[in-house]
N, C-alpha and C positions, 0 to 999 in steps of 0.2 A: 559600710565603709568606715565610718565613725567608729563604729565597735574595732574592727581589726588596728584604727591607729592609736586605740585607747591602750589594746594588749600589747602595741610593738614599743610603746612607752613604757608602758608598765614594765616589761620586761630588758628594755634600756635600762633602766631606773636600777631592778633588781641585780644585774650583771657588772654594769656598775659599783654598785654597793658591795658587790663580791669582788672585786678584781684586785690582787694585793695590790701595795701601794709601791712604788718604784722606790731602788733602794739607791740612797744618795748617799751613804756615807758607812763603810766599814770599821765597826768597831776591835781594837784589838787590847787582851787582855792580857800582859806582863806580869808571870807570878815569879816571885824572885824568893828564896829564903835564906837563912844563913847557914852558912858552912864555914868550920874553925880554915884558917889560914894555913895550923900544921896539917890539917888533911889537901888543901890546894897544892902547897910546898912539896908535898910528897907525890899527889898526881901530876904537878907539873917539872919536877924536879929542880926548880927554883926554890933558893931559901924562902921558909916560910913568910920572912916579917920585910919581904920584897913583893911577894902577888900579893895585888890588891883587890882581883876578880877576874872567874873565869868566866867565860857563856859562852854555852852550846845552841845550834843551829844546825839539827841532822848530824851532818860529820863534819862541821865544819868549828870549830873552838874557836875565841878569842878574848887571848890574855893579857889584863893589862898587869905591868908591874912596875918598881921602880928601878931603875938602872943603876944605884948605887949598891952596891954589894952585889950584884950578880956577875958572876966572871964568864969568861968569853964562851968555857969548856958547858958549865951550865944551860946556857942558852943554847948553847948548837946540839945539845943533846934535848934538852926541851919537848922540841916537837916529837922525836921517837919514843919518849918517853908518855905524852900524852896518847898520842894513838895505838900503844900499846896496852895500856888499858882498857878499852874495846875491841882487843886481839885484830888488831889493823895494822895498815903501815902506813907512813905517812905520802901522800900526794900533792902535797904545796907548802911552803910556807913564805908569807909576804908580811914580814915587818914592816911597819908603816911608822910614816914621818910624824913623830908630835910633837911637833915645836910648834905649833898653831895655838894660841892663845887659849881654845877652849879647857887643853889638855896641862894641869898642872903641871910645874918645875918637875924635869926627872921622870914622870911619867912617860914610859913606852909601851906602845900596844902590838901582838904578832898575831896574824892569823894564821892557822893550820888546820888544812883541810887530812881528813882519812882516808885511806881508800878501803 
C-alpha cells in the first residue's frame, strides 16, 4: 500500500508540473506606422492637412480630423469615399461628440463601418 501511494504522488507531483498555468492577463500588440497625410486626404477625401489618423478595424474605419477647413460637401462624401476603396459600400456612419476634454480643440472623430 505504501508503494501504490508513493506512485499516486509521484504522479500528482509530475501532472502538476505539466499543467499550463492559467492565463490571467491578455497581452495586445498595437503596430502603428506612418503614412504621408496627402495619401489619407486622398483615401479619405478630406483635405490632407485636416486628417490627423485613420485606423482600421476589419471594416469598420476611424477618422480623426480637424474640423477647420473641412466643408460640409467633404465630409458627407467621406464615408463613400473610404469604403470604396475596398470595393464596398458604406453600412453606418456615427460621428461622435468630442468636446470631452481628452480630445483636442477642433478635433472630430467619425466612424464608418463597410458592408
Amino acid at each position: 500500500m505504501k508503494m501504490l501511494s508513493a506512485t499516486l504522488i509521484a504522479s500528482t507531483v509530475v501532472l502538476g508540473a505539466c499543467a499550463p498555468e492559467p492565463i490571467t492577463r491578455v497581452e495586445t500588440t498595437v503596430t502603428t506606422s506612418p503614412v504621408d497625410t496627402v495619401a489619407l486626404g486622398a483615401a479619405t477625401g478630406l483635405p490632407a492637412d485636416a486628417v490627423l489618423g485613420v485606423t482600421r478595424t476589419g471594416s469598420q474605419y476611424v477618422v480623426f480630423y480637424r474640423e477647420e477647413g473641412v466643408t460640409a460637401e467633404q465630409l458627407a462624401d467621406a464615408p463613400r469615399r473610404i469604403c470604396a476603396n475596398t470595393a464596398s459600400t458604406v453600412f453606418s456612419v456615427d460621428p461622435i461628440d468630442t468636446s470631452a476634454p481628452q480630445f483636442g480643440t477642433g478635433v472630430q472623430r467619425m466612424t464608418v463601418t463597410c458592408s
